[in-house]
N, CA, C, O and CB atoms as a CASP TS submission, in Angstrom:
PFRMAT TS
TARGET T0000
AUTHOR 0000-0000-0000
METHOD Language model
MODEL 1
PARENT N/A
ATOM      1  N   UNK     1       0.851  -1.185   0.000  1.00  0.00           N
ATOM      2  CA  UNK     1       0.000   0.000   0.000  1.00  0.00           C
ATOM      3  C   UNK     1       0.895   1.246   0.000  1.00  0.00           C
ATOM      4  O   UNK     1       1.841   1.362   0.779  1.00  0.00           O
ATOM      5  CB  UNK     1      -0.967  -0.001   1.236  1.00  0.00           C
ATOM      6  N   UNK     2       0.540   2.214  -0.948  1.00  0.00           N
ATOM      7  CA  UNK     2       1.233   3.332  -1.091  1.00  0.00           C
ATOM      8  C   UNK     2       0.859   4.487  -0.272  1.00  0.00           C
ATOM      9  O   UNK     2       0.090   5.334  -0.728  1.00  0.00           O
ATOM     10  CB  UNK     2       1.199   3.642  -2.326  1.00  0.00           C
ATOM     11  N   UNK     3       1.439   4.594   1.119  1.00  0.00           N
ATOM     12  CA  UNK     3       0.774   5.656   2.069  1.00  0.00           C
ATOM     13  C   UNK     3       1.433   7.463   1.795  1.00  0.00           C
ATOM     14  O   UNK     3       2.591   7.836   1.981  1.00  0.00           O
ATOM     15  CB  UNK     3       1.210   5.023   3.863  1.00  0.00           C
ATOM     16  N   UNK     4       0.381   8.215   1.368  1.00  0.00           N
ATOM     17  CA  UNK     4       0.866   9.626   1.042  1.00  0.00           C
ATOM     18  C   UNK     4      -0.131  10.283   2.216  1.00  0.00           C
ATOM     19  O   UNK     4      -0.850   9.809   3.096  1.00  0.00           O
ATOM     20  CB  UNK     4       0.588  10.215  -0.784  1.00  0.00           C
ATOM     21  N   UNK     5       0.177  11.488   1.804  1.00  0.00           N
ATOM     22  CA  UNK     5      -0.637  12.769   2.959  1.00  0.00           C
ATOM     23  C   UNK     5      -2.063  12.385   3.116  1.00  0.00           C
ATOM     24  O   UNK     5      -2.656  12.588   4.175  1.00  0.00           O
ATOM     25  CB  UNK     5      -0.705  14.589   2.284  1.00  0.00           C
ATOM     26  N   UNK     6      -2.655  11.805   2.031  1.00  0.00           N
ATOM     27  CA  UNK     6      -4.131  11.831   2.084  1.00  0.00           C
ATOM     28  C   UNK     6      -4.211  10.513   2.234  1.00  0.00           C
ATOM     29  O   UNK     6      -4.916  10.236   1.264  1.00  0.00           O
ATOM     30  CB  UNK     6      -4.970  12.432   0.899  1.00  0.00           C
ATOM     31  N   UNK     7      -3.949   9.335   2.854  1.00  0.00           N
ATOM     32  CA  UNK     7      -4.290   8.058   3.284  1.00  0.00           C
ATOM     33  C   UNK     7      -5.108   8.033   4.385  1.00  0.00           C
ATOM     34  O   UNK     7      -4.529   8.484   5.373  1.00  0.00           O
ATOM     35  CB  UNK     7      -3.229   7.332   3.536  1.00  0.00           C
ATOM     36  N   UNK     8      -5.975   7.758   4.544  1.00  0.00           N
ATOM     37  CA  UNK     8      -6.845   7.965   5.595  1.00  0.00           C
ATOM     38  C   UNK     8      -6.439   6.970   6.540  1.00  0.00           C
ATOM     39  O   UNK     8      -6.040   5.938   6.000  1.00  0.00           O
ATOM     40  CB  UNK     8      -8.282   7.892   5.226  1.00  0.00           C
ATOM     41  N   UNK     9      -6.423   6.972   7.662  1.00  0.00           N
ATOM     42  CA  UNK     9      -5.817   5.902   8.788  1.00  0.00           C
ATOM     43  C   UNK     9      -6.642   5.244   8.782  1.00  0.00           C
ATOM     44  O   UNK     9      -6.223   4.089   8.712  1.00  0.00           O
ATOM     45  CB  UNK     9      -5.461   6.190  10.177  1.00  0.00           C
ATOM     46  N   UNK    10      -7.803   5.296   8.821  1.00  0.00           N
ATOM     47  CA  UNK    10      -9.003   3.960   8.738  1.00  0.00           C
ATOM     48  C   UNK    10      -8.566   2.676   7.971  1.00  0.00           C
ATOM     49  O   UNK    10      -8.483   1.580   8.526  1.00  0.00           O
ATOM     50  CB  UNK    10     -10.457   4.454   7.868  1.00  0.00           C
ATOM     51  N   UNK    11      -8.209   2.955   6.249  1.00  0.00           N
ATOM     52  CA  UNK    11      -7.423   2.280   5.467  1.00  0.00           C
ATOM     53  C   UNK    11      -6.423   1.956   5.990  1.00  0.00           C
ATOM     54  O   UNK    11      -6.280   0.777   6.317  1.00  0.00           O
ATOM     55  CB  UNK    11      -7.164   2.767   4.496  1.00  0.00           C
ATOM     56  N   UNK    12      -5.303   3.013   6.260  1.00  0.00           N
ATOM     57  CA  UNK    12      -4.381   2.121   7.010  1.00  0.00           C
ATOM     58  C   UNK    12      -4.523   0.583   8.236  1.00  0.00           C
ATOM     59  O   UNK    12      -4.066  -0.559   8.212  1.00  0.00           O
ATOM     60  CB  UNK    12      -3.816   3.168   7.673  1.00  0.00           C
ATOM     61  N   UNK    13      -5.217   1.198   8.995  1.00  0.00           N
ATOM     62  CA  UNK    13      -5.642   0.327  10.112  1.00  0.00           C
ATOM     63  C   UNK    13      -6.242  -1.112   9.359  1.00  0.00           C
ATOM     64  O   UNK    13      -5.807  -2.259   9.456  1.00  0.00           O
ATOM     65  CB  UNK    13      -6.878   1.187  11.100  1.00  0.00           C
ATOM     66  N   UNK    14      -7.284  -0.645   8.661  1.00  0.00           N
ATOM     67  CA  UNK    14      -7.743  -2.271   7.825  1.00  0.00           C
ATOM     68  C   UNK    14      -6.383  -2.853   7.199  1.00  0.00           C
ATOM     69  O   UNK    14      -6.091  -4.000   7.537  1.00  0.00           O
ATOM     70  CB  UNK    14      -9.049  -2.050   6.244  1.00  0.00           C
ATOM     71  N   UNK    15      -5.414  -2.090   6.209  1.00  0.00           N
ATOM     72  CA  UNK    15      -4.479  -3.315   5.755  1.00  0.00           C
ATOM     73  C   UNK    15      -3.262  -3.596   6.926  1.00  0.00           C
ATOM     74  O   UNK    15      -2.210  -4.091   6.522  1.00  0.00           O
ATOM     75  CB  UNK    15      -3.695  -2.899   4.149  1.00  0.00           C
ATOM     76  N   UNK    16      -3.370  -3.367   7.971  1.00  0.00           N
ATOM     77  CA  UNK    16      -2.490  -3.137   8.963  1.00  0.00           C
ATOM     78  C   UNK    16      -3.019  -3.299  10.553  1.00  0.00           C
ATOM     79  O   UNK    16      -2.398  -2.903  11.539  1.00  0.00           O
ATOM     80  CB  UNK    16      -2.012  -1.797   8.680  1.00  0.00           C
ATOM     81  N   UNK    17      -4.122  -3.879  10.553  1.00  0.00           N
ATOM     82  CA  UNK    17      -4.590  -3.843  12.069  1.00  0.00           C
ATOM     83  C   UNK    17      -3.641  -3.927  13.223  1.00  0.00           C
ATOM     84  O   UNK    17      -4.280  -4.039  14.269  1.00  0.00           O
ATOM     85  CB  UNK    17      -5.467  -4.930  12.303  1.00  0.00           C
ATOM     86  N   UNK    18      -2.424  -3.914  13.401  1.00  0.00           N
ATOM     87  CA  UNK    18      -1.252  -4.287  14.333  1.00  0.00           C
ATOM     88  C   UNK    18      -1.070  -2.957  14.649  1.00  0.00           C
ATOM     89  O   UNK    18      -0.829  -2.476  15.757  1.00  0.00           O
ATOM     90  CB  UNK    18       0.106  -5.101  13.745  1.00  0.00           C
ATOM     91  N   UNK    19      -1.248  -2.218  13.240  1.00  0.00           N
ATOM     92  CA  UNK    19      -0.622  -0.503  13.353  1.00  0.00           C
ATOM     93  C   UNK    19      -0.979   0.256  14.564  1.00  0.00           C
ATOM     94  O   UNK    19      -0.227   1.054  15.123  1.00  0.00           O
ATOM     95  CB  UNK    19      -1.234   0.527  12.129  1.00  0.00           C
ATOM     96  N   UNK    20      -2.296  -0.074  14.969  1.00  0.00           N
ATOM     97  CA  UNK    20      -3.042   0.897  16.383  1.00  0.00           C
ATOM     98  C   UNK    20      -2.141   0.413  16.983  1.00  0.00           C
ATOM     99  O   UNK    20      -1.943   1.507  17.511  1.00  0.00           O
ATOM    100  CB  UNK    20      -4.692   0.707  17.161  1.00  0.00           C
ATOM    101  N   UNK    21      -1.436  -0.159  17.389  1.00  0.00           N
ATOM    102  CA  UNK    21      -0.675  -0.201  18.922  1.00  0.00           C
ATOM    103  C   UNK    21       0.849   0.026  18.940  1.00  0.00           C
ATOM    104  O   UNK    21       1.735  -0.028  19.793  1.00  0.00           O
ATOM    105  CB  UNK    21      -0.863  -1.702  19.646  1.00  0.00           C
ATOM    106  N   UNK    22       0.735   0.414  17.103  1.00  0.00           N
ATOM    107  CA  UNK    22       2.618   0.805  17.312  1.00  0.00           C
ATOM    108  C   UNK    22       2.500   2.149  16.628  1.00  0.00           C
ATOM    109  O   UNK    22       3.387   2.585  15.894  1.00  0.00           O
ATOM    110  CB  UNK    22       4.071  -0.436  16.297  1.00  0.00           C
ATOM    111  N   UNK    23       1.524   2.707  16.857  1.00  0.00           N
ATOM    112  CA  UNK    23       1.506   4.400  16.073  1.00  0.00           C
ATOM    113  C   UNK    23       2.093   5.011  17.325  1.00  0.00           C
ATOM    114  O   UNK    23       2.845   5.922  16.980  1.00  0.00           O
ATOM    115  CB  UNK    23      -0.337   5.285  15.536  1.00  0.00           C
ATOM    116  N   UNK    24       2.042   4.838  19.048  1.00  0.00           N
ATOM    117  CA  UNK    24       2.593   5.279  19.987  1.00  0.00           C
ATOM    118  C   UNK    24       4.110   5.648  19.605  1.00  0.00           C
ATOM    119  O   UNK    24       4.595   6.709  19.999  1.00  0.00           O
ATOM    120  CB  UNK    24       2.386   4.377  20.999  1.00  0.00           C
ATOM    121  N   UNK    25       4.878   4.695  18.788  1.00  0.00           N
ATOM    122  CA  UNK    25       6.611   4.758  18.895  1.00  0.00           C
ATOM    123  C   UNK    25       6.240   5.692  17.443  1.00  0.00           C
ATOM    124  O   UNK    25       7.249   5.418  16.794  1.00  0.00           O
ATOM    125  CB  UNK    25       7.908   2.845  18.783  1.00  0.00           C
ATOM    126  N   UNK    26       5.613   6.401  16.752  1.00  0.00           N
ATOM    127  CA  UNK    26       6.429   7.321  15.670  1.00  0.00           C
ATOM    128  C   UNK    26       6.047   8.575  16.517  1.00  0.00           C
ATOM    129  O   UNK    26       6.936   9.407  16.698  1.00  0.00           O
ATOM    130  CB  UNK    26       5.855   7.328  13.796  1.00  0.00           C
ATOM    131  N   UNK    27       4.662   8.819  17.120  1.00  0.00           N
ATOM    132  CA  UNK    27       4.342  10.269  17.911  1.00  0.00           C
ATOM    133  C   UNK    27       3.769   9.946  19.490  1.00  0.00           C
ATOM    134  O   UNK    27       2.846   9.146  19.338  1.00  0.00           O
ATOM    135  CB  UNK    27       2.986  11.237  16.961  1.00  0.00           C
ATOM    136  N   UNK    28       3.906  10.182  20.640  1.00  0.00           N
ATOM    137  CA  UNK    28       3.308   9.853  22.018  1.00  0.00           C
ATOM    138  C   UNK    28       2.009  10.178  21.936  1.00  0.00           C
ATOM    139  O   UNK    28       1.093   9.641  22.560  1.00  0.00           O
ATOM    140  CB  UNK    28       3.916  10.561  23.207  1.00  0.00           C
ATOM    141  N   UNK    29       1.896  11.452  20.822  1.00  0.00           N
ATOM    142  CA  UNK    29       0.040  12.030  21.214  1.00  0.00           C
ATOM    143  C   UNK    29      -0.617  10.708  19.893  1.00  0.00           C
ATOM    144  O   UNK    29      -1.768  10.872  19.488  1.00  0.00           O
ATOM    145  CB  UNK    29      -0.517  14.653  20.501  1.00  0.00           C
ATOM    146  N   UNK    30      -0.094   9.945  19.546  1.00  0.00           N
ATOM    147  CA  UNK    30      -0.570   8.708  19.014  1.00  0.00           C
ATOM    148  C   UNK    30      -1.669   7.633  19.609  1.00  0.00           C
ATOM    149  O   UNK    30      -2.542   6.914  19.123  1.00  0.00           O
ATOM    150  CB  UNK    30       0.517   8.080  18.884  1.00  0.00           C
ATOM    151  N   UNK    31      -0.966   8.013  21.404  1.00  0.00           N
ATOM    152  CA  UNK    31      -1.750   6.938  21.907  1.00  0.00           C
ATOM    153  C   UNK    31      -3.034   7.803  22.173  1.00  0.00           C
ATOM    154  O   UNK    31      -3.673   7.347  23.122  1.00  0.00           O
ATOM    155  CB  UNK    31      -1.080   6.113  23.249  1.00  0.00           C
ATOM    156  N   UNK    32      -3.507   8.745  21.697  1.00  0.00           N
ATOM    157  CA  UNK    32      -5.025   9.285  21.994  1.00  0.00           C
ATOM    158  C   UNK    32      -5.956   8.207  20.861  1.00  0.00           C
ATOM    159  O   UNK    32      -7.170   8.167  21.057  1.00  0.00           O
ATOM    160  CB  UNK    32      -5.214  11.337  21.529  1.00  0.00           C
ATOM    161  N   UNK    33      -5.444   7.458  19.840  1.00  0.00           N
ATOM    162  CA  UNK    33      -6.310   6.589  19.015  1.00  0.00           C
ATOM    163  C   UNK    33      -6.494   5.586  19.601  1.00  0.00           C
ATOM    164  O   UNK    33      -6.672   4.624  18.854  1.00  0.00           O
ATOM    165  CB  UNK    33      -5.924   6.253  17.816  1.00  0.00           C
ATOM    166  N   UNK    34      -6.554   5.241  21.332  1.00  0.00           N
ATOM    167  CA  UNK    34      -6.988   4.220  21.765  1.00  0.00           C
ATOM    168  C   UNK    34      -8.045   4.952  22.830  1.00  0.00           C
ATOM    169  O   UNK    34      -8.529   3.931  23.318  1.00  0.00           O
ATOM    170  CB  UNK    34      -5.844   3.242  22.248  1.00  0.00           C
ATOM    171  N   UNK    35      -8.601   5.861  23.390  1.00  0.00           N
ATOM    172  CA  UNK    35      -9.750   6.643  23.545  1.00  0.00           C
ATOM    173  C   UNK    35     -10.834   6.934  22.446  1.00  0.00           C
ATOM    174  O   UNK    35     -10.955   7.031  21.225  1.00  0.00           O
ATOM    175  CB  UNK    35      -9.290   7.765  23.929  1.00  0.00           C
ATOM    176  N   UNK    36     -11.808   7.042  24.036  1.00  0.00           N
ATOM    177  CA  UNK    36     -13.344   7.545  22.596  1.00  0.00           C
ATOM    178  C   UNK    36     -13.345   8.243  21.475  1.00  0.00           C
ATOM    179  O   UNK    36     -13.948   8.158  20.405  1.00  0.00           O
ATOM    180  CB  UNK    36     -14.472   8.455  23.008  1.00  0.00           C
ATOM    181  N   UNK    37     -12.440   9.050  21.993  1.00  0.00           N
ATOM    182  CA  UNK    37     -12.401  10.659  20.779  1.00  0.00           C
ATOM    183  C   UNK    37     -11.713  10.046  19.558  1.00  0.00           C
ATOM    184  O   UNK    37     -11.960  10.199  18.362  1.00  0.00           O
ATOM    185  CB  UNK    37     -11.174  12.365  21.408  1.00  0.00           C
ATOM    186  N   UNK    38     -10.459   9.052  20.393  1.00  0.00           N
ATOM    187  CA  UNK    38      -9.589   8.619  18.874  1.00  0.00           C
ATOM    188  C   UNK    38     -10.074   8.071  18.017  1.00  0.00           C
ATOM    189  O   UNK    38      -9.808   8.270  16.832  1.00  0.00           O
ATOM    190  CB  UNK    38      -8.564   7.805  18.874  1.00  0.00           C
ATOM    191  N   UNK    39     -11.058   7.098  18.541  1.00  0.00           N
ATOM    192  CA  UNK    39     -11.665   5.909  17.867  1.00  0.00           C
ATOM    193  C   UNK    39     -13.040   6.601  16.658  1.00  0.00           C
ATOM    194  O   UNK    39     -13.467   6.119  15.609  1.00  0.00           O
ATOM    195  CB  UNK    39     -12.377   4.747  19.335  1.00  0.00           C
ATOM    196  N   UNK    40     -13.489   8.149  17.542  1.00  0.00           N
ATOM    197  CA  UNK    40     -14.207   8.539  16.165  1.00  0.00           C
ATOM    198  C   UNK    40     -12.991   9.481  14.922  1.00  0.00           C
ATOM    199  O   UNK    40     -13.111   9.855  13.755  1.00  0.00           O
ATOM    200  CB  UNK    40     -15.747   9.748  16.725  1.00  0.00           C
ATOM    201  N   UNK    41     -11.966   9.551  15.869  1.00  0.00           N
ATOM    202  CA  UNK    41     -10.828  10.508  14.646  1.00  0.00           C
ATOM    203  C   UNK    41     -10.531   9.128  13.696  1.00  0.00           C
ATOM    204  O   UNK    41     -10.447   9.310  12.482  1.00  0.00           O
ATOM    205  CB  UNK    41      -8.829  11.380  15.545  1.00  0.00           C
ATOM    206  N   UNK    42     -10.416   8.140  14.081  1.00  0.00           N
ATOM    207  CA  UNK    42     -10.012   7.207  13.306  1.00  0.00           C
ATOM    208  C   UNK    42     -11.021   7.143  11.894  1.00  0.00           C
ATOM    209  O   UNK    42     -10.472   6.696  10.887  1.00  0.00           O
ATOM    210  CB  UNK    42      -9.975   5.925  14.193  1.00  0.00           C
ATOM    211  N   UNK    43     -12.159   7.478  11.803  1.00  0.00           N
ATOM    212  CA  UNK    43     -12.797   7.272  10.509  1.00  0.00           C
ATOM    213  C   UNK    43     -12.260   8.603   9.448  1.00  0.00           C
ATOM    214  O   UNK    43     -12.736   8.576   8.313  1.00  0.00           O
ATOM    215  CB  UNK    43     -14.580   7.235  10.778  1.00  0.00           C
ATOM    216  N   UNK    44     -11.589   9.399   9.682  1.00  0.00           N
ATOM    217  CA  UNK    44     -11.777  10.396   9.386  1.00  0.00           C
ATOM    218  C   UNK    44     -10.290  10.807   8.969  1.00  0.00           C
ATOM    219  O   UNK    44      -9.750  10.959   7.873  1.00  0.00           O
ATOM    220  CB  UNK    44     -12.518  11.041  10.352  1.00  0.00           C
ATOM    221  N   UNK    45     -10.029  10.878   9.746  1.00  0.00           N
ATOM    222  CA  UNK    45      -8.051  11.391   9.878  1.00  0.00           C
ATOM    223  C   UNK    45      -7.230  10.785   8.780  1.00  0.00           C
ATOM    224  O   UNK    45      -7.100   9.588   8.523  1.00  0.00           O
ATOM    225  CB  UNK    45      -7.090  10.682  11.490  1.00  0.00           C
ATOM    226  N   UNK    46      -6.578  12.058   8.041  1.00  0.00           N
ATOM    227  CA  UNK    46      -5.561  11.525   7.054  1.00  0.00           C
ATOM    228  C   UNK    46      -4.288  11.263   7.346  1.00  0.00           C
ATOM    229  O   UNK    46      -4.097  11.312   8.561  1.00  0.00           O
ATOM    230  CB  UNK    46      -5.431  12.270   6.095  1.00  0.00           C
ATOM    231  N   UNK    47      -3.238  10.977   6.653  1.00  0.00           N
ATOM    232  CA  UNK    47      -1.810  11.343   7.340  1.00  0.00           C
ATOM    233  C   UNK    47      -1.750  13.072   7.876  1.00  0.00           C
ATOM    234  O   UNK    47      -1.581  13.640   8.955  1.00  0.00           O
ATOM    235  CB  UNK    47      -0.454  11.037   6.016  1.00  0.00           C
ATOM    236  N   UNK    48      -1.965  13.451   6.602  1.00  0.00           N
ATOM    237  CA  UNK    48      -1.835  14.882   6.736  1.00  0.00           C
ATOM    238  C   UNK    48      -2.774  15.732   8.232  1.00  0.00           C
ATOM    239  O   UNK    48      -2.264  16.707   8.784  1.00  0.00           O
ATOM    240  CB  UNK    48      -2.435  15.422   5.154  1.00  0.00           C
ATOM    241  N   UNK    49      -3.663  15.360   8.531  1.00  0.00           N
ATOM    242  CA  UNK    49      -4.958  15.833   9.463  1.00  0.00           C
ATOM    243  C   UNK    49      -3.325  14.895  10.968  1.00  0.00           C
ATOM    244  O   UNK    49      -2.773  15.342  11.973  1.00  0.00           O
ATOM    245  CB  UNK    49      -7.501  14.586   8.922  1.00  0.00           C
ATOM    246  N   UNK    50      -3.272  14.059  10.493  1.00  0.00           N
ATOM    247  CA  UNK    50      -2.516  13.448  11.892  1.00  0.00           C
ATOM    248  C   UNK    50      -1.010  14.220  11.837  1.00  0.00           C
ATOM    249  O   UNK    50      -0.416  14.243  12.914  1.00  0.00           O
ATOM    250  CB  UNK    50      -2.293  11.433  11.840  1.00  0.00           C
ATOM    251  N   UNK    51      -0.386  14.808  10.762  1.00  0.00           N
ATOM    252  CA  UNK    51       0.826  15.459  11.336  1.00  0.00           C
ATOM    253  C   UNK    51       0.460  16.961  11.891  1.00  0.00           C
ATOM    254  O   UNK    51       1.298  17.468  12.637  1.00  0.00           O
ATOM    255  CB  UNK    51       2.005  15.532  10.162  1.00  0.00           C
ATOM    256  N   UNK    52      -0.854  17.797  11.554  1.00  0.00           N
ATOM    257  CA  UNK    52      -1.399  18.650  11.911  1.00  0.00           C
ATOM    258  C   UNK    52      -1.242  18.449  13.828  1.00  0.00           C
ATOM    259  O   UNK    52      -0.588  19.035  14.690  1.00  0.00           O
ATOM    260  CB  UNK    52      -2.788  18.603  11.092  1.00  0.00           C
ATOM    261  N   UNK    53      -2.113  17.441  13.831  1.00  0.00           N
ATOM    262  CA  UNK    53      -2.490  16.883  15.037  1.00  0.00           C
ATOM    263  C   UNK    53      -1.558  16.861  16.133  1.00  0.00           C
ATOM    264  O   UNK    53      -1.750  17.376  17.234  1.00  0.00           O
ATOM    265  CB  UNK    53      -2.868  15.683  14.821  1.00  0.00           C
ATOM    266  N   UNK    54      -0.326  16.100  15.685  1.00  0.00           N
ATOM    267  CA  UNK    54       1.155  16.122  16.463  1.00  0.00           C
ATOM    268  C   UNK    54       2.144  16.550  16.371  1.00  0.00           C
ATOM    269  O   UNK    54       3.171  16.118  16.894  1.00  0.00           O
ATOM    270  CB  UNK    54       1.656  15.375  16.598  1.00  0.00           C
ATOM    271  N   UNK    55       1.985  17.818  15.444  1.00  0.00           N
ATOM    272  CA  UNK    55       3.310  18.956  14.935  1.00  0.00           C
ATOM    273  C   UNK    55       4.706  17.852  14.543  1.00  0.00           C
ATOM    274  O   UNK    55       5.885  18.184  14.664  1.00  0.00           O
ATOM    275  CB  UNK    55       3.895  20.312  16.636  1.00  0.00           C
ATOM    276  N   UNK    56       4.354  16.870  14.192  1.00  0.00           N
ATOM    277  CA  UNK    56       5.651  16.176  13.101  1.00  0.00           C
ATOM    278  C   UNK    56       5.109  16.844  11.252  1.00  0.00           C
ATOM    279  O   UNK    56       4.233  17.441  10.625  1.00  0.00           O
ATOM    280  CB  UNK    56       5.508  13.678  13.195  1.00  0.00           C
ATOM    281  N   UNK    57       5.921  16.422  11.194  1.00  0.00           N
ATOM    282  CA  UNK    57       6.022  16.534   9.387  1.00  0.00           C
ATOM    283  C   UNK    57       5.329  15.394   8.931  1.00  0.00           C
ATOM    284  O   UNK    57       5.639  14.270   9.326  1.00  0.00           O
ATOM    285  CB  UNK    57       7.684  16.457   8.629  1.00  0.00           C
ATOM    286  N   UNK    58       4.534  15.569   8.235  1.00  0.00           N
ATOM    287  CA  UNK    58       3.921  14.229   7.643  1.00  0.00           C
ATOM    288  C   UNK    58       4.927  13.729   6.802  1.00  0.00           C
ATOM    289  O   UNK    58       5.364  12.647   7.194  1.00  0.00           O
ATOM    290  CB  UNK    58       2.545  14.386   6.798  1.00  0.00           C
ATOM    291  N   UNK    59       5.465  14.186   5.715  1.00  0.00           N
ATOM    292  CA  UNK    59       6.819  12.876   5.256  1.00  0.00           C
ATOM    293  C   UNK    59       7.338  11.819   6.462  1.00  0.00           C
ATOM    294  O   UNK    59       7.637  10.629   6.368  1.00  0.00           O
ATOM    295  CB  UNK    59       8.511  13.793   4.782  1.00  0.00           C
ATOM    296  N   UNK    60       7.330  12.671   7.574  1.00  0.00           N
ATOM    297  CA  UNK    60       8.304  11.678   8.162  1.00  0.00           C
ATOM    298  C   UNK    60       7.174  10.827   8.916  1.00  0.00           C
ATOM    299  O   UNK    60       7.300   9.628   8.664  1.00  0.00           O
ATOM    300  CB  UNK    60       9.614  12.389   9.225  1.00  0.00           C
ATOM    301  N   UNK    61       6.093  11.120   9.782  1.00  0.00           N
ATOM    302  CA  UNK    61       5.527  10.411   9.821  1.00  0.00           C
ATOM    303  C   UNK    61       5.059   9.061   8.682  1.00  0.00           C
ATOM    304  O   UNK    61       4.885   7.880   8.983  1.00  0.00           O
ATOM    305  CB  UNK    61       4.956  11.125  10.208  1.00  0.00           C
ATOM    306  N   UNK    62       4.951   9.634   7.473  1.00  0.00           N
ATOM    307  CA  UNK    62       5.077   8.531   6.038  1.00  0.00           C
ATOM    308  C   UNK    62       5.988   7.484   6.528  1.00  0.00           C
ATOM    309  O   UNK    62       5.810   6.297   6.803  1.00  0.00           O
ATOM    310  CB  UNK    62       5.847   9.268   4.448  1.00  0.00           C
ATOM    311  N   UNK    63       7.232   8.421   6.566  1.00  0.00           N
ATOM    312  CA  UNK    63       8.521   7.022   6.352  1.00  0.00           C
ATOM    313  C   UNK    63       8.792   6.250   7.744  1.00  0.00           C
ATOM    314  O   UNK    63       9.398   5.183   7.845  1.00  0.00           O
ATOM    315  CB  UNK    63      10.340   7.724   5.836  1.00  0.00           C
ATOM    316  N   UNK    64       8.010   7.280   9.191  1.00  0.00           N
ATOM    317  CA  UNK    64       8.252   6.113  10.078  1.00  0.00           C
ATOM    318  C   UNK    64       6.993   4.877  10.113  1.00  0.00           C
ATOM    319  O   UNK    64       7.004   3.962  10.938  1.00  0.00           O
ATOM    320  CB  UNK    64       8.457   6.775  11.592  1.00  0.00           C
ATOM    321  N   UNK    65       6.172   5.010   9.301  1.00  0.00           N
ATOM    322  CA  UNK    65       4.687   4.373   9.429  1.00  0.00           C
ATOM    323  C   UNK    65       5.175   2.701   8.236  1.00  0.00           C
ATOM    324  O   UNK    65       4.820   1.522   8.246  1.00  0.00           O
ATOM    325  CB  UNK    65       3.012   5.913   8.518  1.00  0.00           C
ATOM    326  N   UNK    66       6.040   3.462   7.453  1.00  0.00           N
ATOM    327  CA  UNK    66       6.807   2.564   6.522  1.00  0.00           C
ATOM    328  C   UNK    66       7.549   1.526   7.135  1.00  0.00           C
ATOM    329  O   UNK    66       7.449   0.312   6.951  1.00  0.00           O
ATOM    330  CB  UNK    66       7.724   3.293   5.739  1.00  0.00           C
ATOM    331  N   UNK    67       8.497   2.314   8.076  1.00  0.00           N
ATOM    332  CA  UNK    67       9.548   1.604   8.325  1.00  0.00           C
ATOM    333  C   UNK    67       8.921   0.394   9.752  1.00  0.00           C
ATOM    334  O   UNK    67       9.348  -0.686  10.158  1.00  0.00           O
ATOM    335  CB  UNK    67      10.897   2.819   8.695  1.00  0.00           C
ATOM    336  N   UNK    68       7.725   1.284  10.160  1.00  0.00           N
ATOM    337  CA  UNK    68       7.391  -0.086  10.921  1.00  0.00           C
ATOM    338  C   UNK    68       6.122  -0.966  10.475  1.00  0.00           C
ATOM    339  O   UNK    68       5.474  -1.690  11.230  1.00  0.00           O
ATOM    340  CB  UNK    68       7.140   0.262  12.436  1.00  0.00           C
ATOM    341  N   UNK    69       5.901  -0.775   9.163  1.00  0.00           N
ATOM    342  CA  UNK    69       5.208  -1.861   8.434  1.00  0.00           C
ATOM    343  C   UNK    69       6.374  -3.010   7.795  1.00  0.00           C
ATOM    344  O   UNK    69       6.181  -4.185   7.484  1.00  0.00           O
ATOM    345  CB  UNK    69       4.267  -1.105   7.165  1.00  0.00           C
ATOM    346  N   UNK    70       7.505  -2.282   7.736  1.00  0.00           N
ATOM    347  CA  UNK    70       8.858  -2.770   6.640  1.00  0.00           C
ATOM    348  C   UNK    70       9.188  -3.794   8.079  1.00  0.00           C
ATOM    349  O   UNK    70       9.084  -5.010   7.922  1.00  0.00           O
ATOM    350  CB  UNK    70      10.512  -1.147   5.951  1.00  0.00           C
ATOM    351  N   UNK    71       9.495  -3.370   9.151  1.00  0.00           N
ATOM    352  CA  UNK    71       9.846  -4.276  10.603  1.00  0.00           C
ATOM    353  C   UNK    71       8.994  -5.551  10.624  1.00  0.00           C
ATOM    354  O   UNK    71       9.314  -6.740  10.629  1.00  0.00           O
ATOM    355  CB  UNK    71       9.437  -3.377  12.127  1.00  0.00           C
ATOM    356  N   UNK    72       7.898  -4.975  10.632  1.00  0.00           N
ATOM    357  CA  UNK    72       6.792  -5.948  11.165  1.00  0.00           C
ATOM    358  C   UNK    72       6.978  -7.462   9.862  1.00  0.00           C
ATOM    359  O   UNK    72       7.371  -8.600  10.120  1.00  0.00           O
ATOM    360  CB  UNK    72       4.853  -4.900  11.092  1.00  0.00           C
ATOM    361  N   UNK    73       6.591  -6.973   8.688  1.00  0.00           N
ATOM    362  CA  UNK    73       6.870  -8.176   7.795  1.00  0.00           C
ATOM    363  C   UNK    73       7.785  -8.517   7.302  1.00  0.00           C
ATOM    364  O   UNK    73       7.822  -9.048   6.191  1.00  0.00           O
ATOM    365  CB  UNK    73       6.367  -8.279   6.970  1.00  0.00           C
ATOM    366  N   UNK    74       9.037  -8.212   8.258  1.00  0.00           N
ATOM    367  CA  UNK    74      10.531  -9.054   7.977  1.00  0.00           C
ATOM    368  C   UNK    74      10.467  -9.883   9.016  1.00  0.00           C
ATOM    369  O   UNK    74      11.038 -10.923   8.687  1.00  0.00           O
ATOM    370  CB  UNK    74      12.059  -8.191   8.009  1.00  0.00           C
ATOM    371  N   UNK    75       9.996  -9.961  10.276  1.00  0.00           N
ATOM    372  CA  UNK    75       9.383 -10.368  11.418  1.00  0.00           C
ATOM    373  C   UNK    75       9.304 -12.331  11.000  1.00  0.00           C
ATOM    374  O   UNK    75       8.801 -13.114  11.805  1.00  0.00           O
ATOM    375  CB  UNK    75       7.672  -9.337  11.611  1.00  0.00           C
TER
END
């Protein structure tokens, strides 16, 4: 899956269900997607809406979201 600014995390999460519990290690305000509020940001939220969210750069959020999909299925 080719993740850019406008990937909606919902998508992410479906080809990646593992992802909710390791979005904590790219940003700390990550772990708010395991609360009520997160769980309705989750239908909604793009990359881009989530680097807004945690003042990272969305590229890099991109390439750390990569690099621990790239971890997980060398695993």
């Amino acid at each position: 899956m080719e993740i850019t600014k406008d990937t909606k995390l919902a998508d992410l999460l479906a080809e990646y269900p593992w992802l909710k519990a390791e979005l904590p290690k790219v940003n700390e305000k990550f772990k708010m997607l395991n609360t009520p509020v997160g769980k309705i940001m989750l239908g909604k939220a793009t990359v881009a809406e989530m680097s807004k969210k945690s003042g990272m750069n969305a590229d890099i959020i991109i390439s750390r979201i990569n690099e621990l999909i790239s971890n997980h299925t060398n695993q």
